[in-house]
N, C-alpha and C positions, 0 to 999 in steps of 0.2 A: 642623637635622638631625632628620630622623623616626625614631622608635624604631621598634626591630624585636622582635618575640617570632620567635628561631630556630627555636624550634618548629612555626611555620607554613609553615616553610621546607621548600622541596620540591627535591633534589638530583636530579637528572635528566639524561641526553643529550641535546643540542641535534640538534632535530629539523628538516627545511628549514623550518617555516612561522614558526622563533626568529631565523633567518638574520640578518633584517633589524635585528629587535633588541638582537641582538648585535653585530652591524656598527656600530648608533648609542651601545649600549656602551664599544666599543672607542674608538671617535670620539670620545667624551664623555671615556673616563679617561685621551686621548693628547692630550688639553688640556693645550701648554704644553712637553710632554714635546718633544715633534717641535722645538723654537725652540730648547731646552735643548743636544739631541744638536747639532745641525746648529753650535750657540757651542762644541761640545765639540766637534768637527769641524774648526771654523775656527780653532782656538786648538791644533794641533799643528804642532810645529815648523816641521816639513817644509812642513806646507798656509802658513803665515805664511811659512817662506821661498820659495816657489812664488809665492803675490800678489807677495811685495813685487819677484820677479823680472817678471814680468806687468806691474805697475804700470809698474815704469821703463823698459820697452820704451815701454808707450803712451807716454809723458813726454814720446819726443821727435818723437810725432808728432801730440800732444794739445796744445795750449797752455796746458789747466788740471791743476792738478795735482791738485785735487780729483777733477775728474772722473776722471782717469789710475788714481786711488786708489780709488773708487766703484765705477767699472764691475767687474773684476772680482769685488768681493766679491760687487757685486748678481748678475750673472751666475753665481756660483756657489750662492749662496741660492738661486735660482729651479730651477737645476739640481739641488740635496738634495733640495726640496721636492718636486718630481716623481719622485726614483729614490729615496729613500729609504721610502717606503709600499710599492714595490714590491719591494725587498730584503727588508725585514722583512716585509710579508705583512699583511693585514687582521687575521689573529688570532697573530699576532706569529711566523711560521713564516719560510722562506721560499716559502711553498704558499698564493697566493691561496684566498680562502675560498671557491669552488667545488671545490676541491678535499677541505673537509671534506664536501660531501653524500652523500661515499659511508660516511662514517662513523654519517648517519642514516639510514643502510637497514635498521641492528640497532636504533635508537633505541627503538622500541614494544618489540621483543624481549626487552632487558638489563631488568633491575631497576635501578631506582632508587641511588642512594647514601642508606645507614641516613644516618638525622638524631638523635642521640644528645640534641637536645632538643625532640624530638616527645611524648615522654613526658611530659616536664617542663609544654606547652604549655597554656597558662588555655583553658576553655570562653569560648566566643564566644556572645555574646548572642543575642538572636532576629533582633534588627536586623541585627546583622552576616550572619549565615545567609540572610538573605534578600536581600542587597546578593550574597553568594557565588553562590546560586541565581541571582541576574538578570547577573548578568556571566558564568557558564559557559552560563545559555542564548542571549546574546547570541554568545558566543565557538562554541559548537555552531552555533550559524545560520551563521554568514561561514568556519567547517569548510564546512558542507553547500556554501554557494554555492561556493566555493574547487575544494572535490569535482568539482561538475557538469561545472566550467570546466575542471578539470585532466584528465576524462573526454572532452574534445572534441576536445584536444594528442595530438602523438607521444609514446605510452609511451616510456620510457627501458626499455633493454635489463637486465633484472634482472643477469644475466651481468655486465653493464658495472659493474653497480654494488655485486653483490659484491666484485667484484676493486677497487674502488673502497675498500671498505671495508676491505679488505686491506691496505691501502697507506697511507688516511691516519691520520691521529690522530685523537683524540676531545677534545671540545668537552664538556665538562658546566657545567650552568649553574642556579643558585639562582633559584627561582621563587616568589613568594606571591601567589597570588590573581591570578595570570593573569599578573604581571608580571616580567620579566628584572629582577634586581636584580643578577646577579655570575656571571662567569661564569669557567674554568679551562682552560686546551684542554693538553691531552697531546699534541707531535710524538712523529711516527712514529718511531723508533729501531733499525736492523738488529742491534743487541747482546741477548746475551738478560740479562734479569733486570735491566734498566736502564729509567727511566722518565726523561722530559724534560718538565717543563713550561716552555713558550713563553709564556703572554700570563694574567694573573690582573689579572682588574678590578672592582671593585664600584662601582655608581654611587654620584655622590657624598653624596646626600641618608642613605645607608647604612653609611657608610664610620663603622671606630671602633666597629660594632656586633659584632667577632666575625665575620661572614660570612666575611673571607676566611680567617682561621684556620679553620674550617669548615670551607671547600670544599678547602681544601689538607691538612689532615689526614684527612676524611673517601677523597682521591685517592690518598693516601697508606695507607691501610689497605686501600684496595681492590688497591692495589698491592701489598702486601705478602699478602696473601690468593692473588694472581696468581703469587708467585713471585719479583717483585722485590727487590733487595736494594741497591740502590742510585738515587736519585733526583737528576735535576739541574733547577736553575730559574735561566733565564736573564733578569734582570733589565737594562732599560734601562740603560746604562754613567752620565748622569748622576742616575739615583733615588737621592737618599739614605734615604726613604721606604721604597721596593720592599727597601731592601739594608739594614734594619735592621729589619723585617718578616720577615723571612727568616733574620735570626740569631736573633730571637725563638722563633721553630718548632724551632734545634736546626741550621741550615745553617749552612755554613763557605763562605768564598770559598775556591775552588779552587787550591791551590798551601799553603792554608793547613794546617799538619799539627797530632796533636794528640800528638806526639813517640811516632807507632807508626813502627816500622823499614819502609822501603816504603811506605808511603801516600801519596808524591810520585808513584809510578810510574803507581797507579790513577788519575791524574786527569789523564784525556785530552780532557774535552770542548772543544771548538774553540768560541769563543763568536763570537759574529753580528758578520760586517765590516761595515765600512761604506766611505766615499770614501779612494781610498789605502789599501784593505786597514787602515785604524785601525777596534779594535774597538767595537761601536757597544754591546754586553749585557757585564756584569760575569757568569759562571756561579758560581752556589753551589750545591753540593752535601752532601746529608747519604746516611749508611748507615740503614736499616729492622734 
């Protein structure tokens, strides 16, 4: 595991030319996770009495029982595998992730999220300055080519894509020295003074450094500066990781009270289905 100085750390909107590194983000922290859900899926009642109905149909028209017993499961595996990415959403919504680029249309516009150990952050040597220098004019060049190429295409309708930006969520994501190291996305929400996050990942080489506490409290005070007063984070139904990570910050699983009269009533968030309407995210929420 590499060390991190959070200090270096640069909190920012995922901008389109992050897209892809984000997407191999998400890729990389849904290692494991996706085999998890899909055993948590096959191990409820209903679905295990549903096979074992299936199987003994074939039985008598298969003459192995193995196989009578195989096929559907395998059939079913293959069938989570392909519907469930697209239920949940590349950045864990259920809104494929072209639907966040309308959320980088402000991305140059907004400010940054403060990084409360930038202060803190050691001077960097001459060497390292000059490693920073040669990777921003490297990353400048394949801007400019990027530029020429994107000058040749059909403009996108700015119209389209404010209204775009209207609608989706926001994607912010920790950077140092060019590279995606973790990233946060906010769903869209029609309630006011409510925040949702959907998908929180840090690559693994990172993880255990702080970062995601970071990005999650730093989303969180920007939130509360916005107005909001209440936050939900919907965590994959089998993390036990993500949902002990989340009680650390101060979140409660939903339903769960802290013996105020009414605080049952407040918690309506609906968390992510999955095959047979079984839920596929555990929702934790805390008050700002």
């Amino acid at each position: 595991m590499a060390h991190l100085n959070l200090g270096n750390v640069v909190l920012r909107l995922m901008t389109e030319d992050d897209i892809e590194a984000v997407k191999a983000l998400i890729k990389q922290g849904c290692e494991g996770m996706e085999n998890r859900l899909i055993l948590h899926l096959l191990t409820r009642p209903l679905a295990v009495l549903l096979l074992a109905t299936v199987s003994s149909v074939l039985r008598f028209v298969m003459h192995s029982f193995l196989l009578a017993l195989f096929i559907p499961v395998l059939l079913l595996i293959v069938y989570l595998k392909l519907t469930i990415p697209r239920s949940t959403g590349i950045l864990g919504s259920s809104k494929p992730y072209w639907d966040y680029l309308g959320s980088s249309y402000h991305a140059r516009s907004q400010p940054d999220l403060p990084n409360p150990h930038a202060a803190k952050a050691k001077l960097v040597n001459d060497q390292d300055k000059a490693k920073r220098r040669k990777k921003a004019k490297e990353k400048y060049k394949s801007k400019e080519e990027e530029k020429e190429k994107a000058e040749d295409r059909e403009m996108v309708d700015e119209d389209d894509l404010k209204e775009r930006a209207r609608v989706a969520g926001e994607v912010w994501i920790a950077e140092c020295d060019g590279e995606v190291l973790g990233c946060v996305a906010r769903d869209v929400w029609s309630r006011r003074c409510v925040y949702r996050i959907c998908r929180l990942v840090v690559q693994s080489w990172y993880r255990r450094e702080g970062l995601g506490r970071l990005l999650v409290q730093r989303l969180e005070s920007r939130a509360k500066q916005s107005g909001v007063r209440r936050v939900y984070a919907h965590v994959p139904f089998p993390s036990k990781v993500g949902e002990a990570f989340f009680r650390k910050l101060g979140y409660r699983l939903q339903g769960e009270t802290s013996g105020v009269e009414g605080e049952e009533d407040e918690d309506n968030e609906e968390p992510e289905k999955g095959w047979l309407g079984f839920p596929v995210t555990k929702v934790f929420v805390k008050d700002l």
